[in-house]
N, C-alpha and C positions, 0 to 999 in steps of 0.2 A: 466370549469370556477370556478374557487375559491368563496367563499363564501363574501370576501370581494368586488371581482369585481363584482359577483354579487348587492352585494348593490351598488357600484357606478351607474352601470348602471341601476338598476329599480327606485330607492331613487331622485336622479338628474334630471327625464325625467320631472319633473316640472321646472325646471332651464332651459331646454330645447325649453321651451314657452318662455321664455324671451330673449331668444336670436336669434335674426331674420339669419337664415342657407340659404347661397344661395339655390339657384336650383341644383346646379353642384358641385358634392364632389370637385373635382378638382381647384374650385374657393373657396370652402369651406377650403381647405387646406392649399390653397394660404395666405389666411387670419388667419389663423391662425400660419402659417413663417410669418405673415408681422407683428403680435403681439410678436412675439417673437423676430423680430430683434428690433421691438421698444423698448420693456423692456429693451432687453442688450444695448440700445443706451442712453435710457433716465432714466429707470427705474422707470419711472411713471406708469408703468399697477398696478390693484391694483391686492390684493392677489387676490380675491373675483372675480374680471371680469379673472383671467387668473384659477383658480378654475372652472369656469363656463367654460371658452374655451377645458381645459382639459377635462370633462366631456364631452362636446358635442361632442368633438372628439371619446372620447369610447363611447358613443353612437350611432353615425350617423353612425361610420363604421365598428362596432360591431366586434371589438376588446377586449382584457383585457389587464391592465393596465401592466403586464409583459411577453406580445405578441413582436413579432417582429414589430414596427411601425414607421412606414416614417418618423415621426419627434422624432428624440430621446428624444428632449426636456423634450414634452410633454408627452411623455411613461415615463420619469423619474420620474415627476411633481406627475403624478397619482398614480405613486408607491410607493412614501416616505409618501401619507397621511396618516398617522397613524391609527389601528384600532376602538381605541377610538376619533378619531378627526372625521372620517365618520359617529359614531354614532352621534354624536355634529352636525354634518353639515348636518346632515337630521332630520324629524321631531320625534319628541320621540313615543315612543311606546304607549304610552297610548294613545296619540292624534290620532294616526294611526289607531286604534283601535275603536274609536269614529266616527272618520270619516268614516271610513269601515260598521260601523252600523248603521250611519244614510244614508247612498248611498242604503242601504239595506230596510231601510223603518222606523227602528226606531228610534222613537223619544224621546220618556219618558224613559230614564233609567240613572241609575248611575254607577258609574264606580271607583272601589277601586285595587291600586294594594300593596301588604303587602309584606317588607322584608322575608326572615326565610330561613331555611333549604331548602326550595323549594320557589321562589318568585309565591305569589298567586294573580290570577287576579280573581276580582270577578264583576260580574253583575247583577245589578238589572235592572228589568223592573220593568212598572208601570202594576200593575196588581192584580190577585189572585195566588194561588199558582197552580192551573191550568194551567193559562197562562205560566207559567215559564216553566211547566213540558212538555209544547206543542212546546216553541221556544227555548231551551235548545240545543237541537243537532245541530240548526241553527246555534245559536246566539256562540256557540263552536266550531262551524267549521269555523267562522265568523275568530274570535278572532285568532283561532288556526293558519289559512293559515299567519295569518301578520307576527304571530310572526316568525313561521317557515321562513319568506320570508328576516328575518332578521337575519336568523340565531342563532336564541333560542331554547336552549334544554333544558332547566330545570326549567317547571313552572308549575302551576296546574292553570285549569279557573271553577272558579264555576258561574252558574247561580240559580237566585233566583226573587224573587217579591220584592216592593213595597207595601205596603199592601194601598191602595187605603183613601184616606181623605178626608171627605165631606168638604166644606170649609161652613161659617156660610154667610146669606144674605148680612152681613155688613162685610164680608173678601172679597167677591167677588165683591161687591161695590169699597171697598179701591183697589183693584187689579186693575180694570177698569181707573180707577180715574191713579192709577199710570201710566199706561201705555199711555192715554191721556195726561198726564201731559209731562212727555218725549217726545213721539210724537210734540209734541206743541210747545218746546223749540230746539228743535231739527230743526223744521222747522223754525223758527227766525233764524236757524245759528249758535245757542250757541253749543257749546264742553259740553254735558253731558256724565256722566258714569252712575250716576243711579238715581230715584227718590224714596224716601220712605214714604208715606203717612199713614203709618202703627201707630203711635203714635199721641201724642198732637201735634207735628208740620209735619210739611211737609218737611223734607232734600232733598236738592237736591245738589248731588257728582260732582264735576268739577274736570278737571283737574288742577296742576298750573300753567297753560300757559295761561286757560280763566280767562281773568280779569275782565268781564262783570258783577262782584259781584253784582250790584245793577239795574241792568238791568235784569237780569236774577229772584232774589229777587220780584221785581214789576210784572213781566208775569208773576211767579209763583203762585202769589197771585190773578192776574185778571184771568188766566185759572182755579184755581182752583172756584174762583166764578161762574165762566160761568158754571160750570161741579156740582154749585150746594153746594159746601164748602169755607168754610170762617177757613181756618187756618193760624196760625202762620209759616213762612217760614224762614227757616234758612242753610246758603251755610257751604256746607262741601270739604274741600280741600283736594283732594285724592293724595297724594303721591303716581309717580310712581316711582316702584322699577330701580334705578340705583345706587347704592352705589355699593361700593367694595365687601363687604362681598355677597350681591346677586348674583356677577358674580362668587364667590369661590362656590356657592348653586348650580349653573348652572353648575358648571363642575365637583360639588358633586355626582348631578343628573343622569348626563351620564357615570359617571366612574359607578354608581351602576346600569345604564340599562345592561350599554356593558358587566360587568362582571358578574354580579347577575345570569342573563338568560343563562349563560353559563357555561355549567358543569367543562368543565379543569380549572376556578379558583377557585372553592370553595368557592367563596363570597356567604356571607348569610345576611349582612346587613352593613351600613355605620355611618361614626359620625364623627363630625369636631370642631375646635374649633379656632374662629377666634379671637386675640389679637393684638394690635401694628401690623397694615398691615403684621402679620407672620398666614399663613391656616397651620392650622393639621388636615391629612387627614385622618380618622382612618378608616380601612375596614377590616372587622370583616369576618373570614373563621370558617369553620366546618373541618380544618385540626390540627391533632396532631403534637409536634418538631419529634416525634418520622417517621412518615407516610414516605415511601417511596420517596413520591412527593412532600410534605412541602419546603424543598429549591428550588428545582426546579420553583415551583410556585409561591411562595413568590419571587422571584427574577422575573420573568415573570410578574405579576400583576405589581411589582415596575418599571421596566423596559419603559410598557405599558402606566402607568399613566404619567411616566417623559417624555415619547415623545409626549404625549397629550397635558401635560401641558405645555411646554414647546416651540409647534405649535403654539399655542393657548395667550398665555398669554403676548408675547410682541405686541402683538395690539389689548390690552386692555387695561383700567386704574390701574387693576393690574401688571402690569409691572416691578415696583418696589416693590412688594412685594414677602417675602419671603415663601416656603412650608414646610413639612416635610412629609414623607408619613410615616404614623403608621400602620402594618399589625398584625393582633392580629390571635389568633389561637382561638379550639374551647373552651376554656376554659375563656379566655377571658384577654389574659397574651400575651405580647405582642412575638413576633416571633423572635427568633434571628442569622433572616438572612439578 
């Protein structure tokens, strides 16, 4: 099994909960020709539910996606998904990785990963440098199985500490206070993101869908009485990220996991530069024009991104907008291939 159907099938088995699988492969199968005749009748299945159908099929019958299988359809379906579109349509490595170490027991730590010659992932606990040099080997084979389990070969993981901070009576006050305050508006109903009590006022972060500005404003003020404080309270409008250029950031992101961590591109870090709805993609290698494999690769990376993006980008709001893919060598001169 290939590396990439590996990923279909471990990465998907959460898609897998969501979609209710008869008892009987053979009714399972049924229904899934009965999605496919509808698509080619009506062509309303979305990407997304026939994505999820594909998947559960290489998983329930534990197949790979360029196996011999009863429905060609869907053996096709799972084979044109691009490599970099797989990375995109699972959860990213970092998060994988967090997750992985909190199921494991940890709580308190940070989590950094650094472009370069080798992409570095670093960990902190919260601790002394004892404790690091105690859950090191762990917290390294933690890290190390994901990445492996996704097909990365070129990273370094360091662990390290936190060095421990006493907070003062009246930090740990305001902390209490915050988290009361939240709790409290939270239970009215109101949509918060955060509460900051840390200053002369009180900010409390909404989304801009809660419009409760002045409902919200008044509890804020009689909770923090009840809890003892008498401040000035004022609403903060948190912008969530959906503009255009954040979606070009999201497929910045995955084109530098999918290729970074893998040694046949030579990527060693990214840069882009968005104007007049036109992305440049710039991805930056540790390769010479001179290198054996510099065309080869250079055309492979471009090749890769343009099926990506290209999956990818007429069902989103970037649709109309246009790319160019910049691939620079190690010098930092652009490649001319």
């Amino acid at each position: 099994m290939s590396t990439e159907d590996k990923l279909i099938k471990r990465e998907l088995e959460e898609e897998m909960k969501k979609i209710e699988v008869p008892s009987s492969l053979y009714d399972f199968a049924k229904n899934i020709k009965k999605e496919e005749r509808q698509r080619k009748s009506t062509g309303k299945i979305s990407r997304k539910r026939t994505f999820q159908v594909a998947a559960a099929a290489v998983i329930a019958l534990g197949v790979t996606a360029g196996s011999a299988f009863f429905n060609p359809a869907v053996a096709e379906m799972a084979s044109k998904i691009p490599y970099l579109g797989q990375v995109f349509q699972t959860k990213p490595v970092n998060t994988m990785i967090q997750d992985s170490l909190e199921k494991e027991g940890y709580k308190n730590f940070s989590f950094g990963m650094t472009p370069g010659e080798v992409t570095s992932f670093e960990i902190r606990i919260q601790g002394t440098e004892k404790d690091a040099d105690r859950e090191r080997d762990k917290i390294t084979a933690i890290a190390d199985k994901v990445l492996k389990s996704k097909g990365y070969d070129k990273y370094k993981i360091y662990v390290s500490y936190i060095p421990q901070v006493t907070l003062t009576k009246e930090e740990k006050e305001l902390t209490k206070l915050g988290e009361n305050l939240e709790a409290t508006l939270k239970k009215l109903g109101y949509d918060i993101v955060y509460v900051s009590p840390f200053n002369s006022q009180i900010v409390v972060g909404i989304p801009k869908t809660e419009t409760s500005l002045e409902e919200i404003k008044k509890a804020t003020i009689q909770a923090a009485k009840n809890n003892g404080y008498d401040k000035v309270v004022s609403i903060e409008i948190v912008e969530e990220p959906n503009n255009r250029e954040d979606i070009w950031l999201r497929y910045m992101r995955t084109i530098y996991e999918g290729m970074a961590l893998k040694k046949e591109y030579h990527v060693t870090g990214y840069g882009y530069s968005y104007k007049k709805n036109k992305m440049k993609m710039i991805i930056k290698t540790n390769l010479k024009p001179s290198d054996e494999v510099a065309e080869e690769t250079a055309i492979k990376i471009r090749e890769e991104i343009g099926k990506f993006v290209e999956s990818e980008k007429p069902n989103s709001r970037v649709k109309e907008d246009e790319y160019e893919i910049i691939i620079r060598d190690k010098n930092g001169d652009d490649l001319p291939f």
